[in-house]
C-alpha positions in Angstrom: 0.0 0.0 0.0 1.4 3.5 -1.0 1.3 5.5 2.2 -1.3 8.5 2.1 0.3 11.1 4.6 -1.6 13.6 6.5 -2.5 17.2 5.2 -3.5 18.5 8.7 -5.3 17.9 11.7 -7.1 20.8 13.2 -9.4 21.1 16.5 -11.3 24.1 15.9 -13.6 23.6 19.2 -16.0 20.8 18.0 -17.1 17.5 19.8 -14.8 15.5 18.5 -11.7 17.3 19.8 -12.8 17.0 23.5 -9.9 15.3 24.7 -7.9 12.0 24.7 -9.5 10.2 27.4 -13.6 10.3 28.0 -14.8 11.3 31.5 -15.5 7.9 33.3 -19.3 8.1 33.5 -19.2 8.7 29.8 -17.2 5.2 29.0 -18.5 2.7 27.5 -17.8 -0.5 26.1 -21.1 -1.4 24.7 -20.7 -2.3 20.9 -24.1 -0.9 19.8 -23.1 2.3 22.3 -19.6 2.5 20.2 -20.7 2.1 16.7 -23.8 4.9 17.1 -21.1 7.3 18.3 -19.0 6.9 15.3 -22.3 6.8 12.7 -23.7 10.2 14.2 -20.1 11.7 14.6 -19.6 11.5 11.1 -23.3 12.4 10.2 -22.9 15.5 12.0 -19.1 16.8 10.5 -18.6 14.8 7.8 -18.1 17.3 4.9 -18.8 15.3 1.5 -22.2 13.3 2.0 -23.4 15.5 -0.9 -20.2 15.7 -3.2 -20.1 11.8 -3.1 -23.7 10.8 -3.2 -23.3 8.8 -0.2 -26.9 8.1 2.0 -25.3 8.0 5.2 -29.0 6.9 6.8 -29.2 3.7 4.3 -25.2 3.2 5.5 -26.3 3.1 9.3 -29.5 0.6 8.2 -27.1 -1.6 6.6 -24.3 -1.9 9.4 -26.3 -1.8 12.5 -27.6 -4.8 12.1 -24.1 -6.4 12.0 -24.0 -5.2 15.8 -25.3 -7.6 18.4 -24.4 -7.7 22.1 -21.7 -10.2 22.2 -20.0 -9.6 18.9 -16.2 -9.7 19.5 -13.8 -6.6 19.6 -11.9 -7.9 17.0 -15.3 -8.0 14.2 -17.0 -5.0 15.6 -13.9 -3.2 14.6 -14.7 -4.6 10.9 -18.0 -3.4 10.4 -17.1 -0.2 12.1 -14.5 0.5 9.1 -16.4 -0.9 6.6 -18.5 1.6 7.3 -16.5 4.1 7.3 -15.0 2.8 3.8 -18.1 3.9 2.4 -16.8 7.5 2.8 -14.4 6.3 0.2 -12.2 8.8 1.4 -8.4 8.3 2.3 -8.3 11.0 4.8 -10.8 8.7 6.9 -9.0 6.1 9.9 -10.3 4.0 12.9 -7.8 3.5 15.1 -7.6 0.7 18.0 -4.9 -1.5 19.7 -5.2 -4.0 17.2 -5.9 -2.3 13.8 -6.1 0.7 11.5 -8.6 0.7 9.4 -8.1 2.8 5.7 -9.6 3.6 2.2 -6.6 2.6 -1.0 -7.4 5.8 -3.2 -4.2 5.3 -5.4 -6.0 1.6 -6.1 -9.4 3.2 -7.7 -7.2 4.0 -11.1 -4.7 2.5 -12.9 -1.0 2.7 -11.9 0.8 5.5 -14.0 4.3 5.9 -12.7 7.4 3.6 -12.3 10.6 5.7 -10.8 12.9 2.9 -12.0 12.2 3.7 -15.6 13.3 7.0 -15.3 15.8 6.6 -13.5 17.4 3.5 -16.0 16.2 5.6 -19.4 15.6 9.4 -18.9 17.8 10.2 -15.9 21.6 9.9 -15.7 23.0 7.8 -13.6 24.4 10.9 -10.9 21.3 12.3 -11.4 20.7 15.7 -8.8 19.4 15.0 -5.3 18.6 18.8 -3.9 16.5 18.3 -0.3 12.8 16.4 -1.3 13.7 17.0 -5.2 15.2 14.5 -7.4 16.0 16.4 -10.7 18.1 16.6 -13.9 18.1 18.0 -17.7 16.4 16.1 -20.6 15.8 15.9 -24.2 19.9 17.2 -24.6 19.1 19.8 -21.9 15.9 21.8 -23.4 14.2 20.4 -20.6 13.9 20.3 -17.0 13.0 17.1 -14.8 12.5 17.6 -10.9 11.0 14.8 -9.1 8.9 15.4 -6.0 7.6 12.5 -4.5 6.8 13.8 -1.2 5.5 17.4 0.8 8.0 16.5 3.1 8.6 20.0 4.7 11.7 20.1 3.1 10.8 22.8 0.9 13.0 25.4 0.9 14.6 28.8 -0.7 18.1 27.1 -0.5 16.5 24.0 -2.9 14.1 25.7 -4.6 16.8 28.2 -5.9 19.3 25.7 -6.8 16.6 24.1 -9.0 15.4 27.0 -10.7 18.7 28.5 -11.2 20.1 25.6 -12.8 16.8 24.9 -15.5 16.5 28.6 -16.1 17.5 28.4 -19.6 15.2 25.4 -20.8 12.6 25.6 -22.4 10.7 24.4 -19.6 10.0 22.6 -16.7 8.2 19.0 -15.7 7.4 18.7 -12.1 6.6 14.8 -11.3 3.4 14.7 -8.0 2.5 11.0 -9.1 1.9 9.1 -6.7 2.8 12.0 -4.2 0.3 11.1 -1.2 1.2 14.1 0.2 2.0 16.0 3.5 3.2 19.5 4.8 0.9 22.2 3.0 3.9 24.8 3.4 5.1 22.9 0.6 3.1 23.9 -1.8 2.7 27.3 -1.6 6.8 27.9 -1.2 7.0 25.8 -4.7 3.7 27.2 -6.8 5.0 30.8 -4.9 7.6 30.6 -7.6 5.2 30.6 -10.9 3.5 33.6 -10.1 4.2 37.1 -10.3 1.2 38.6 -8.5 -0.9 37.8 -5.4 -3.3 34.8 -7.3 -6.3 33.9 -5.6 -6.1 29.7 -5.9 -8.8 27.8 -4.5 -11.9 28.6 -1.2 -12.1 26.7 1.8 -14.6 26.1 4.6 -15.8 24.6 7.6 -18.4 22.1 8.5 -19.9 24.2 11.0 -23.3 22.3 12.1 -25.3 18.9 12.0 -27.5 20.0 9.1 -26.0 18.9 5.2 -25.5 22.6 4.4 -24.2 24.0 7.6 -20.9 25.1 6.4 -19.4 28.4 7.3 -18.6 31.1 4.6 -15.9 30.4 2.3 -12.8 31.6 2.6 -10.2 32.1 -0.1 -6.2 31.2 -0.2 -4.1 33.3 -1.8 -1.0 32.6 -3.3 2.0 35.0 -2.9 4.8 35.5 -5.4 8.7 34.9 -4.4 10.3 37.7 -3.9 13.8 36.3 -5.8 14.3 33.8 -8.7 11.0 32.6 -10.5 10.4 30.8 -13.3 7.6 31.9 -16.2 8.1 29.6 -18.5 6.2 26.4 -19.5 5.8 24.0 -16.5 4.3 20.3 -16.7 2.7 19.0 -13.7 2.2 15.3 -14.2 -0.2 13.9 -11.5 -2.2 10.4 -11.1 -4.7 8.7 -9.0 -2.0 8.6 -6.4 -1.3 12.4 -6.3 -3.5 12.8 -2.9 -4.0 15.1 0.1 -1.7 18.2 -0.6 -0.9 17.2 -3.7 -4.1 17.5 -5.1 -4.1 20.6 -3.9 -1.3 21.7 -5.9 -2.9 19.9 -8.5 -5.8 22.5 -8.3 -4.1 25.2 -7.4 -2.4 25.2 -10.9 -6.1 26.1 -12.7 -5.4 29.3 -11.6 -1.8 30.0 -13.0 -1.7 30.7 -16.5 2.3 28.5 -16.8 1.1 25.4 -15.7 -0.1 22.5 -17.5 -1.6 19.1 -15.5 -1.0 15.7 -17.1 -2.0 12.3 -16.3 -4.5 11.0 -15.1 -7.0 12.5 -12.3 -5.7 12.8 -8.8 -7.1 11.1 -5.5 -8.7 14.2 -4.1 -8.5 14.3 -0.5 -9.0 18.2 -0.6 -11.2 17.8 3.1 -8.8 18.3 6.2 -8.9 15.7 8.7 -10.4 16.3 12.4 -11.4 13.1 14.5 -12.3 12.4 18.6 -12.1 9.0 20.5 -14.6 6.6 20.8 -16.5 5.4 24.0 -14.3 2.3 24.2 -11.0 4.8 23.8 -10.5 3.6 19.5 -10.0 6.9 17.8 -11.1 8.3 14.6 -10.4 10.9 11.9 -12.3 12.4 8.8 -12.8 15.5 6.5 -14.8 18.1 8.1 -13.9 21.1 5.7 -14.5 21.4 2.0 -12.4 22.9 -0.7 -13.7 24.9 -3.5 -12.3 25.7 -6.4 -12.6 29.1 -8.3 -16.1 28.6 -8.9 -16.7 27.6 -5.5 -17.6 24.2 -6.6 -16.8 21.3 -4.1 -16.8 18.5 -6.4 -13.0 18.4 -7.1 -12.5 15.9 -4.0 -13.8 13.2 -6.2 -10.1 14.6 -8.8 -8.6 17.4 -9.8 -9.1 16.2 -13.8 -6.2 17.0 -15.7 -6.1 19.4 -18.2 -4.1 16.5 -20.9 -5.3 13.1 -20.1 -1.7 10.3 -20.5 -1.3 6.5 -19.1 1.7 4.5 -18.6 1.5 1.5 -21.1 2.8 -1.0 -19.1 3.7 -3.6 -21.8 6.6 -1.1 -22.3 8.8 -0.7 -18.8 11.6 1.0 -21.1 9.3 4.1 -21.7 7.0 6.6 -19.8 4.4 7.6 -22.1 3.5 10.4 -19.4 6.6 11.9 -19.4 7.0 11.4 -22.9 4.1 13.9 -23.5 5.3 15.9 -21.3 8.9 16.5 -23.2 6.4 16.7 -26.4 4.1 19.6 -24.8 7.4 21.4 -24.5 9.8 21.3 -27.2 7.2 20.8 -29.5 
């Protein structure tokens, strides 16, 4: 399983973040007392119902009666994250003792990205290593390659200078998210801060704010700031798949709104909700998405995918080639 990293947790003063351990008059052990918790938790703050078509009522018919009195730890824990698989939603966990429960977004498309055939055909063999990027020149040195496989919080001005400075006479860049699951958001506004050269208003967010389906509170936008020091305007390829998740999907959307970026590949994971969660009753813990993001339009339905804008698959009968990348050098030099 390709590991989906965290984007953030937040506690921004509902239920769920009450504390580690329940009061004692408020434990419980009860399995029926456990898994009504965890249904009306989510039916409460969970932020996609709507986005997703999901009937979380029909969910809750179709579970509870799995539940019985005597059912063991060890199954109740099953039907608890089977439930919450519905969600279909990588940013969603059950936590006990004995298990971790999770949703396999990169599995819902094909696979589009092998690192060793870069590395054996594209990439020399001392290819550059500059903090989270791995990165050298193609197609005899018109080209760019910087592979970031991870929002790290390694992001940096020292890196990100190095990088830039040393592609700035190509004719462009291709910056590889597949299969990026992920991570610090700080990441992605240091890198996208150095495609723009004016304040760019990128995508809205907001909050789950009440039990009813459209309680949310008032959008609020996220602005991206330019660097202040070397940039680069020229073309840039952002090459994304079903594993590009979490805060690379929101890179991946952020690039609608700047005018030098191109997505291409295949449509990312989503996971564009920020995760909150509580503890259960019987001390398991849980996380989901309780905030949206919207995009310019203030449209929600990106967490299914930011779509890219040129659609490219791996052919796997071919390890020797990456038709992705391969369109990407084409896009450029062309």
């Amino acid at each position: 399983m390709k590991k989906i990293l965290i984007l953030l947790v937040v506690c921004l003063g509902l239920n769920a973040c009450e504390g580690l351990i329940f009061e004692e008059d408020r434990a419980s052990s009860d399995p029926k007392t456990n898994f009504d918790y965890l249904w009306n938790q989510c039916d409460q703050k969970y932020a996609y119902f709507d986005v997703k078509g999901i009937d979380w009522e029909e969910v809750y018919e179709e579970y509870t009666s799995y539940i019985s009195e005597d059912i063991s730890n060890d199954s109740l824990f099953k039907v608890m994250a089977s439930m919450l698989r519905k969600l279909e939603d990588a940013h969603t966990n059950l936590v006990s003792t004995f298990n971790v429960s999770f949703y396999q977004i990169d599995l819902q498309g094909p696979d589009n990205f092998i690192f060793r055939t870069i590395e054996e055909h594209y990439l020399p063999s001392n290819y550059y290593v500059s903090g989270p990027f791995a990165h050298d020149f193609l197609a005899e040195g018109q080209v760019g390659y910087v592979r970031f496989s991870s929002f790290s919080g390694q992001v940096d001005n020292v890196n990100l200078d190095f990088v830039l400075n040393r592609y700035k006479d190509t004719k462009g860049l291709i910056l590889d998210l597949r299969e990026n699951g992920g991570g610090t958001p700080s990441d992605m506004f240091d890198l996208l801060s150095r495609f723009v050269d004016q304040r760019t208003l990128i995508y809205f967010s907001r909050l789950k704010s009440g039990a009813g389906p459209e309680d949310f509170t008032d959008p609020e936008p996220a602005y991206l700031n330019p660097h202040v020091g070397i940039k680069y305007d020229k073309p840039v390829i952002m090459l994304v798949d079903r594993g590009t998740y979490s805060a690379g999907s929101f890179t991946a959307l952020a690039t609608k709104a700047i005018a030098n970026i191109i997505l291409l590949g295949d449509t990312t994971g989503g996971g564009l909700g920020a995760p909150n969660g509580g503890q259960l009753p019987n001390g398991w813990t849980y996380r989901f998405s309780i905030t949206q993001t919207l995009n310019l339009d203030k449209d929600p339905s990106f967490e299914n995918g930011v779509p890219p804008d040129i659609l490219a698959y791996f052919d796997w009968s071919d390890l020797s080639k990456d038709e992705v990348l391969e369109n990407a050098i084409s896009e450029i030099i062309q």
